[in-house]
N, C-alpha and C positions, 0 to 999 in steps of 0.2 A: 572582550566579550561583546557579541553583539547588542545591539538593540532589540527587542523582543515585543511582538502585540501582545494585549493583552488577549486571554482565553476567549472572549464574546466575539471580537474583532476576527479571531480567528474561525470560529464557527456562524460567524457571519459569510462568507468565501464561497461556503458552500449551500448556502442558500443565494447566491446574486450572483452565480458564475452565469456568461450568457451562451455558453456553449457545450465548452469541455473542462472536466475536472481531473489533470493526471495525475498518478503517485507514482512515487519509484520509492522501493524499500528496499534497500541493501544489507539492513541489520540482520546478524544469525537469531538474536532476540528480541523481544521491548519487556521492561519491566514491567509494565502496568499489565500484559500478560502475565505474569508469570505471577504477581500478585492475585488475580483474579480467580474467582471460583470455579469459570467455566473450563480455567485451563485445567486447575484441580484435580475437576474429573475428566477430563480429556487425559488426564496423567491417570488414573483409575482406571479409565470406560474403553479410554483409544476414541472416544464418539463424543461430538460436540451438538449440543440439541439444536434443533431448526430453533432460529430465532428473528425470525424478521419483522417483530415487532416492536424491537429493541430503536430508541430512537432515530441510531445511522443509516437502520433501514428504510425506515418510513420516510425519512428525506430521500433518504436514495430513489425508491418508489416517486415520489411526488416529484422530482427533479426530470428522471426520465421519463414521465408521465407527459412529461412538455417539450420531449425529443433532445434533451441534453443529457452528454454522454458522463458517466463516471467511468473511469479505467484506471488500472494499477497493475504495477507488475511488479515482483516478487521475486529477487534473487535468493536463488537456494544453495547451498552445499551438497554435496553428496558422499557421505550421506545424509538426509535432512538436519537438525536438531529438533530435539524434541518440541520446542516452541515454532521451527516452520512446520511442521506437521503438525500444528494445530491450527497455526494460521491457513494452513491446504483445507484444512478439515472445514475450519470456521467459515471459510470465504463461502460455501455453498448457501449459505442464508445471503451474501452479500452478494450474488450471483443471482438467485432466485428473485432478488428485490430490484435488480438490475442492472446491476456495478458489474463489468466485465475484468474480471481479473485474473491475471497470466503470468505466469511465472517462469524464467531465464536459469536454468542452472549459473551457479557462479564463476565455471570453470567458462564457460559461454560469453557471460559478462566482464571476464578478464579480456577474452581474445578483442570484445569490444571496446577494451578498454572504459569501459562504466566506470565512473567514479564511487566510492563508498560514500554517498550522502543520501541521505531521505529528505524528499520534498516534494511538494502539490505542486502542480502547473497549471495557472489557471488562463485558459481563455487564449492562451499563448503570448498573454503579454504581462503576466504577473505570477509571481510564484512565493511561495513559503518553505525557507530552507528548515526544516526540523532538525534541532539540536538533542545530542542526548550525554550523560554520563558514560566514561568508560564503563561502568555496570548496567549500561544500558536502560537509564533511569531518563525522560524527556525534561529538558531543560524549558523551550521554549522553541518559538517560531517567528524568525526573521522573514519580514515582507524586501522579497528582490523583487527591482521595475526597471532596473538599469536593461537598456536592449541590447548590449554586450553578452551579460549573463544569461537574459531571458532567449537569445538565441543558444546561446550553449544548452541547455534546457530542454529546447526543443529539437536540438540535434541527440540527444542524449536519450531523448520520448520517442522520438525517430528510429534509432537504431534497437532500442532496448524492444518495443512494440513489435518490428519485422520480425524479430527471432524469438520473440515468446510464446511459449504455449499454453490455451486456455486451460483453465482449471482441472476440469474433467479427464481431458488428455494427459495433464501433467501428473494428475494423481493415479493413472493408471500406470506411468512408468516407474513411478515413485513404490507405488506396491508390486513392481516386478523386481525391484531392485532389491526391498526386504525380507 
């Protein structure tokens, strides 16, 4: 098992990054979704409410506020599951507030050979491998600095980046497909 920061340390990252903050999500799920209210009624509504008040926004906001970028990208299945079409849904508040986020079909992210991990890139010289449960519950978050790895990373943010589609674009082929 690795070694894991604690939770502060880790939301620390994202206030003192001095550039760029990337994600790569490869999970069909996260449990802390699917525990949640808003997925709920996203599972009711099909509609997630504007929320960019919520506190990952407001950093989001104040971070690019000071021309530092947040991005993430979003491997999906096709056809979605019901938790990435909420996270498609959701991203629009996280989008709004400034985070650019894009999403790779998964059939796209094989030919890339992308690996199935979730992890932040920060700065392009440090990164946080996110663990989870086979039931897709978060374990924790390993600080990688090794420059072996942290280039793998950035060749991975590299390739995953060229071939994703923003948001907007992605969720209009997503509802031509359903």
């Amino acid at each position: 098992m690795p070694d894991f920061i604690d939770d502060n340390a880790f939301g620390s990252y994202f206030e003192t990054f001095e550039h760029t903050a990337w994600r790569l999500e490869s999970r069909r799920g996260y449990g802390s979704d699917r525990a949640g209210e808003r997925y709920r009624q996203f599972l009711e509504t099909g509609a997630v409410p504007r929320d960019v008040d919520r506190p990952w926004c407001v950093n989001v906001t104040a971070q690019t506020a000071q021309g530092k970028r947040i991005e993430r990208v979003r491997i999906v299945d096709h056809p979605p599951t019901s938790e990435q079409l909420f996270l498609l849904a959701s991203a629009a508040s996280n989008n709004e507030a400034g985070e650019d986020i894009r999403n790779l079909w998964r059939a796209d992210a094989e030919k890339l050979r992308l690996p199935a991990v979730d992890f932040w890139l920060f700065d392009s010289h440090r990164a946080l491998v996110l663990h989870f449960t086979e039931a897709d519950e978060y374990l924790g978050a390993e600080l990688v600095d090794s420059p072996a790895r942290i280039v793998e990373f950035c060749q991975i943010r590299d390739a995953a980046w060229h071939y994703a589609i923003p948001r907007a674009e992605f969720a209009t082929q997503v509802a031509s497909t359903v």
